[in-house]
C-alpha positions in Angstrom: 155.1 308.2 -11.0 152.6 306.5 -8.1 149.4 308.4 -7.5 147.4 306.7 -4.3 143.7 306.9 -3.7 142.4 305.2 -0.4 138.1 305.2 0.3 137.0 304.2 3.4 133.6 304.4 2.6 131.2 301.4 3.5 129.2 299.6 1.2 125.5 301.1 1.2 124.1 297.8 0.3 125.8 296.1 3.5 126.0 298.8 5.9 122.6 297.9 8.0 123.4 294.6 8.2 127.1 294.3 8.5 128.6 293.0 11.9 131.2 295.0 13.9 134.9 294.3 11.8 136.9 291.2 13.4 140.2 291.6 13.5 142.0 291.9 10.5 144.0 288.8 9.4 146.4 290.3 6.8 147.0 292.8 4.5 147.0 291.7 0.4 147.9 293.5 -2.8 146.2 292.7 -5.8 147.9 293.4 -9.2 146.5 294.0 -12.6 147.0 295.7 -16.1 144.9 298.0 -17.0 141.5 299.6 -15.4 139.8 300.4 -18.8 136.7 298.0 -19.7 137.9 298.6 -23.3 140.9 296.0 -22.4 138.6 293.4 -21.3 137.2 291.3 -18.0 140.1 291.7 -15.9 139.7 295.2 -15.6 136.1 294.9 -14.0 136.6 291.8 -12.0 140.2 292.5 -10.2 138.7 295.8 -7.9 135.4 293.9 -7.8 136.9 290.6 -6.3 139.5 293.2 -4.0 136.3 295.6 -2.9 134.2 292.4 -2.1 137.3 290.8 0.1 137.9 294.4 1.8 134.4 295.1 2.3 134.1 291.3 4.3 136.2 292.9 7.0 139.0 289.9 6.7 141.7 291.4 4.8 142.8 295.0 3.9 143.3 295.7 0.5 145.4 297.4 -2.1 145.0 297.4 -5.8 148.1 297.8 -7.6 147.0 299.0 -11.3 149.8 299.4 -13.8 147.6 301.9 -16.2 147.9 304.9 -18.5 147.0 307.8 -16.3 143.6 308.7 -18.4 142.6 305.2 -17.8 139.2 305.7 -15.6 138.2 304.6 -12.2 135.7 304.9 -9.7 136.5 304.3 -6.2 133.0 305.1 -5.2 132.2 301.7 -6.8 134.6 299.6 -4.9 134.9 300.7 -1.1 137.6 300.2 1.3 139.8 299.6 -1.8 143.4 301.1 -1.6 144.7 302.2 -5.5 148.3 302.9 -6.5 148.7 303.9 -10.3 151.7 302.2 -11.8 153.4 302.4 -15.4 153.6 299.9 -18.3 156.4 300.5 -19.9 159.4 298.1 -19.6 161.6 300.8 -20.4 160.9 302.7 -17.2 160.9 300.1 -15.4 164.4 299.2 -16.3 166.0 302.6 -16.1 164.0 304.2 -13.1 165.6 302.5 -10.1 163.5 304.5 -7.9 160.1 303.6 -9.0 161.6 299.9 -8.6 162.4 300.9 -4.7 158.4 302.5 -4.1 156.9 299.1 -5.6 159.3 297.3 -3.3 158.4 299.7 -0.5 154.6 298.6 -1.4 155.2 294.9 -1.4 156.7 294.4 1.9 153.7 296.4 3.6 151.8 293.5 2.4 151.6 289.2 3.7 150.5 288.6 0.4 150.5 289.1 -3.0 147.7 288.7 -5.6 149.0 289.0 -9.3 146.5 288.9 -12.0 147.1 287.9 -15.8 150.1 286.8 -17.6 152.4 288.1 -20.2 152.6 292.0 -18.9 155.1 293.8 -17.3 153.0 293.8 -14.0 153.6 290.5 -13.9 157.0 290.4 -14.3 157.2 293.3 -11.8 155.6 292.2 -9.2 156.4 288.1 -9.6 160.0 289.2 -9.4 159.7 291.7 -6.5 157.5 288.8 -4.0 160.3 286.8 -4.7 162.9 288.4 -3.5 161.3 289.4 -0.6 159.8 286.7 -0.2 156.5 287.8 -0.3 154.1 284.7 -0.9 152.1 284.9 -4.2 148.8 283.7 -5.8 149.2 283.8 -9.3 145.9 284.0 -11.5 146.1 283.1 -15.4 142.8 284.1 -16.6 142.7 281.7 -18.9 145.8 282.8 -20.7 147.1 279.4 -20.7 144.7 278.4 -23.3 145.8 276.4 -26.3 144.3 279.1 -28.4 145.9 281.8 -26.1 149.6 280.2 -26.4 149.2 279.7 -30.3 148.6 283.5 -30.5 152.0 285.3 -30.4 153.5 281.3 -30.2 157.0 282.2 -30.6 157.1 285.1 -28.8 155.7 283.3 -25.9 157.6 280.2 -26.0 160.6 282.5 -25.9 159.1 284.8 -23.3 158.6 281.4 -20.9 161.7 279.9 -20.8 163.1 283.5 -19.9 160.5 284.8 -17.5 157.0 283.3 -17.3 158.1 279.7 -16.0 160.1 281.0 -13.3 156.7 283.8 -12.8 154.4 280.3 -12.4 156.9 277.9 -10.4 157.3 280.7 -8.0 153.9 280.9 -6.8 152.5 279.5 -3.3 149.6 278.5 -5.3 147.8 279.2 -8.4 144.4 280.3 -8.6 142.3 279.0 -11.6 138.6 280.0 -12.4 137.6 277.0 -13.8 138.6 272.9 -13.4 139.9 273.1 -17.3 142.3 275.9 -16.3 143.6 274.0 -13.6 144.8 271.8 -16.7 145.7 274.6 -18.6 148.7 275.1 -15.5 149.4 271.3 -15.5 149.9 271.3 -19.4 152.5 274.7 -18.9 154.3 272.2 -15.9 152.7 273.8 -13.0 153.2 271.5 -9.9 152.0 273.7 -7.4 148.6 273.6 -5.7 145.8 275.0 -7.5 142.3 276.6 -6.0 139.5 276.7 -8.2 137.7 279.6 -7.8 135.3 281.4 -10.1 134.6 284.6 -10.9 131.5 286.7 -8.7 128.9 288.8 -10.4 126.9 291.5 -9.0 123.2 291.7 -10.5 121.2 294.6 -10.3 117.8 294.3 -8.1 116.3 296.0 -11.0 116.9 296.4 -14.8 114.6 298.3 -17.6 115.2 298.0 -21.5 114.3 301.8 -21.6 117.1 303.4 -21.9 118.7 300.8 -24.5 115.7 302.0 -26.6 115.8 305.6 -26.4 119.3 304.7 -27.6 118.0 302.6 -30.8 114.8 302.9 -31.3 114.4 300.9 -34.3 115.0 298.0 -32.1 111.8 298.2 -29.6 109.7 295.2 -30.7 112.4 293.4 -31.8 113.6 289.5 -30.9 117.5 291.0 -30.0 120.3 288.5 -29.7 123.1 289.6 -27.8 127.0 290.0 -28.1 128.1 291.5 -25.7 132.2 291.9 -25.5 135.4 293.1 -26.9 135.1 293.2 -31.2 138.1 290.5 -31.8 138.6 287.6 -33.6 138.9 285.5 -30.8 135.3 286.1 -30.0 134.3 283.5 -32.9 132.3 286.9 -34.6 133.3 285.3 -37.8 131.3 282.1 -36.9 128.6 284.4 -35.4 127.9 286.4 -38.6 128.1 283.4 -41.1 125.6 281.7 -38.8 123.6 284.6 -38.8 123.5 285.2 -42.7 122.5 281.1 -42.7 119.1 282.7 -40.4 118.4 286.1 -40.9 116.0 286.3 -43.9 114.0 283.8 -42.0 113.6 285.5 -38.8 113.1 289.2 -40.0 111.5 289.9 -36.5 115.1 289.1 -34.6 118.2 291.2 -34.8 121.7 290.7 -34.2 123.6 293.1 -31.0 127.0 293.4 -31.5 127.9 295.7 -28.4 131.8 296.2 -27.4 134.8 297.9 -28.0 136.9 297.2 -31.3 140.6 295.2 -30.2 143.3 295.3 -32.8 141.2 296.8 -35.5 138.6 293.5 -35.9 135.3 295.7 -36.2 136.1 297.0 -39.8 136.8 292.9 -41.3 133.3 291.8 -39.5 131.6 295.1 -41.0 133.3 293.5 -44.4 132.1 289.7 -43.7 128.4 291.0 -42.8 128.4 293.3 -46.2 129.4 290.3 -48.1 126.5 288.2 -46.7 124.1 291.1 -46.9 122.7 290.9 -43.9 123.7 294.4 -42.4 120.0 295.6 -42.5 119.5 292.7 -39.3 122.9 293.7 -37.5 124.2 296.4 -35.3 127.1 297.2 -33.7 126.5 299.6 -30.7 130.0 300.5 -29.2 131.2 299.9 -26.2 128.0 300.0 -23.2 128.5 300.2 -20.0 127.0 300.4 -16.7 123.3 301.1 -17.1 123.4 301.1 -20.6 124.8 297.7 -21.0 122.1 296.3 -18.3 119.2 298.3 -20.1 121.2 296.1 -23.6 120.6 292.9 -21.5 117.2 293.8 -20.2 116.1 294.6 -23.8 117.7 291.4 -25.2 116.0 287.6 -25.2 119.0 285.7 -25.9 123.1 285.9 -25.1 125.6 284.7 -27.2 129.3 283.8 -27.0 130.8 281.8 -29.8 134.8 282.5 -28.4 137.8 280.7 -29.3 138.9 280.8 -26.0 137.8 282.2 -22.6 139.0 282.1 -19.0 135.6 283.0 -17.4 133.3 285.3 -18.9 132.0 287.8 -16.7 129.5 288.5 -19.8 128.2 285.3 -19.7 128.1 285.8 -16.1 126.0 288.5 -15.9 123.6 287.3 -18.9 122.9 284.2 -17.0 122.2 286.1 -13.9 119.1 288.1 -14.9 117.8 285.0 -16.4 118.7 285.0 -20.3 119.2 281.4 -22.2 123.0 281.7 -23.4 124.1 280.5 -26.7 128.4 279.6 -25.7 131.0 277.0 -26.8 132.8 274.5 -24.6 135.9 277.1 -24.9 134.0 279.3 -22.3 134.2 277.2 -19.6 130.7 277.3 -17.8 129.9 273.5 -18.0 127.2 273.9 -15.9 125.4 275.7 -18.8 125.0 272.3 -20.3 124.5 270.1 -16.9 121.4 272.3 -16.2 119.9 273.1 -19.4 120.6 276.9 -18.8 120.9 277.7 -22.6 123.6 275.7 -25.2 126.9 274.5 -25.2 128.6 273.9 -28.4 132.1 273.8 -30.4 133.2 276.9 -32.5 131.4 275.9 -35.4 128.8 277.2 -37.8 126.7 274.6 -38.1 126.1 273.6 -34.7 125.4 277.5 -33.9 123.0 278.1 -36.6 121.8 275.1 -35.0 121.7 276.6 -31.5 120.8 279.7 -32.4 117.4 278.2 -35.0 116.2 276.0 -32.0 115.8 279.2 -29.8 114.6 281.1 -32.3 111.5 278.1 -32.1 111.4 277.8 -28.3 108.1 279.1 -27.5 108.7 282.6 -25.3 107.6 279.7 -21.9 110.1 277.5 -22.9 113.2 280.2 -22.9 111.7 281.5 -19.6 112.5 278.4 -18.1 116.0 277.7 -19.5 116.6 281.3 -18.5 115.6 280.9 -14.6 118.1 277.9 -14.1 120.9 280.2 -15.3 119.4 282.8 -12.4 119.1 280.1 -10.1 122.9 279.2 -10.7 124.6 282.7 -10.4 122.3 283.2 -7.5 123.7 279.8 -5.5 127.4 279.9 -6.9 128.8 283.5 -8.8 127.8 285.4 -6.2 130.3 287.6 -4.6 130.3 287.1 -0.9 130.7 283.2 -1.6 134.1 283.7 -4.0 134.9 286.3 -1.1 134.9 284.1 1.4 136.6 281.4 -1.0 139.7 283.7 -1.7 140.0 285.2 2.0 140.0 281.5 3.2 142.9 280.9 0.6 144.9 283.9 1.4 144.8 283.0 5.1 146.5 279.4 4.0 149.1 280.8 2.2 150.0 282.7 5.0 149.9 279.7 7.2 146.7 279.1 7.9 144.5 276.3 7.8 144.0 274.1 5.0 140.8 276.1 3.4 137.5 273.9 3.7 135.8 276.2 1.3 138.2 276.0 -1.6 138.2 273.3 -4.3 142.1 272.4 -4.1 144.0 270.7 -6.6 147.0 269.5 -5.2 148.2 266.9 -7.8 
């Protein structure tokens, strides 16, 4: 069953400044799998991208969420942002012929569709519904194109794309990709359609404190904290992180290891194993999931970010640890190149070696030193992963796809 929840509320942080609305130009609908954090970035970025399009007075918009009912969400946090509540399974989607006929119902109020991760039945939904209506699509991978992505699950997925997500892909009016290596990630599946790199926004705080983070763990106030922050999950390279860290951590007994984030497919319990085994638990600690303030107070309170993953579309962690000015320890699998181009932090393969490396040579930066590799990664989310600029990137691709102009602001890959 749909529940809908519409907020018509203006953004307090524009509502001095904003100019009276221009006329709307269409009317989208963004779809994603789940609203939890616990499932990971998509669930924070999808209403933050759809708020920050609504809220630039361009496009109305709905968010589609195909949820478990208890799955929480705020629409105080994302204003002018239209919710319908959706189910996952594909056995009631198959049987219930009038839940099909609502989401149809939904679809053809819209010029446009937005549809956000592969693999899940609200992809398959909705991808098959645009069709046939008609409905023009954007189709967004996050990064679930990845080599390391497809070898998860391989068969499963090879069988699942000649069946479904081809057809899913090919259909699209375009394909939206965060980052230039993703556009080759849609190439490499046989994507011919355009492609519009676009990457994801961040929303900084004016103003963070570590306090709270320590009333939370004390035994951590004075300390040199390096920070995970993510989902608990073997893709995350933690292996690679703790067998670094038990290379470092009797050397350094003023630094600390952060592990903050929900446990995925029962990963935290092996890690807790690997870091008994190297007898290093005494300099490690695993918070739980934080979020909101308590995760900014974690990144206020922390002097260095690190992200050793496997595989990553675009982390919004990364993100958001660049943004108040933190040197970042990531691999090339994360896809923020421009970590490396400006010396915001290091950029290395999932290896041990080269992140003991990484991590040694920051432990040795003089406290000057890391400020200043931490203020080009400010300076860069200020200029670029801001979210006005990707809203005015995506609005200017929506209007194209529903025969507009070409967009000026978008980097388009057409070939």
């Amino acid at each position: 069953m749909t529940t809908r929840s519409d907020n018509v509320l203006a953004d307090p942080r524009d509502a001095n400044n904003c100019p009276a609305p221009a006329p709307k130009a269409g009317h989208w609908m963004n779809v994603v799998t789940h609203l939890d954090p616990r499932y990971g970035g998509l669930s924070s970025v999808v209403p933050q991208l759809g708020s920050a399009i609504a809220v630039s007075g361009l496009f109305s918009v709905d968010l589609a969420a195909f949820c478990d009912p208890d799955e929480i969400y705020s629409t105080s946090n994302h204003p002018k942002l239209a919710l319908t509540h959706w189910p996952t399974s594909r056995a009631i989607w198959l049987h219930d012929r009038e839940l099909r006929v609502r989401f149809r119902e939904e679809v053809k109020r819209a010029d446009g569709i937005h549809i956000h991760g592969l693999w899940e039945q609200s992809t398959a939904i909705a991808c098959h519904t645009a069709r046939a209506l008609r409905t023009p699509y954007i189709l967004s991978a996050h990064g679930m194109l990845q080599s390391w992505a497809l070898a998860n699950k391989k068969l499963k997925k090879r069988i699942y794309s000649a069946l479904f997500e081809r057809a899913n892909v090919n259909g699209a009016a375009c394909l939206h990709a965060l980052t230039h290596a993703e556009a080759q990630d849609y190439r490499r599946f046989g994507a011919s359609h355009p492609i519009a790199v676009i990457p994801n926004g961040v929303h900084i705080p004016r103003s963070i404190s570590p306090d709270l983070f320590y009333m939370q763990f004390p035994a951590l106030k004075g300390k040199k904290i390096i920070l995970f922050l993510g989902r608990i999950h073997f893709k995350k390279g933690l292996d690679l992180l703790v067998k670094s860290w038990a290379m470092l951590a009797k050397k350094w007994p003023e630094a600390h290891l952060v592990l903050a984030g929900p446990d995925f497919e029962n990963t935290r319990s092996t890690i807790e194993q690997l870091i008994a085994e190297h007898r290093i638990s005494d300099q490690v600690l695993f918070t739980g999931m934080l979020s909101g303030e308590i995760k900014w107070s974690a990144l206020a309170a922390s002097q260095c970010f690190v992200l050793p993953s496997y595989s990553e579309g675009l982390s919004v962690s990364i993100l958001e640890a660049l943004g108040i000015g933190l040197p970042v320890i990531i691999t090339d699998q994360c896809n923020v190149p421009d970590v490396k181009l400006i010396n915001a932090g290091w950029c290395i393969q999932p290896d041990v070696d080269q992140l003991s490396c990484s991590i040694s040579e920051f432990l040795h930066n003089s406290p000057e030193a890391n400020r200043e590799i931490g203020d080009r990664g400010r300076n860069l989310i200020l200029k670029r992963y801001n979210w006005s600029s990707v809203a005015n990137q995506m609005s200017d691709l929506y209007r194209w796809v529903q025969g507009g102009p070409l967009p000026q602001t978008v980097d388009l890959v057409m070939q």
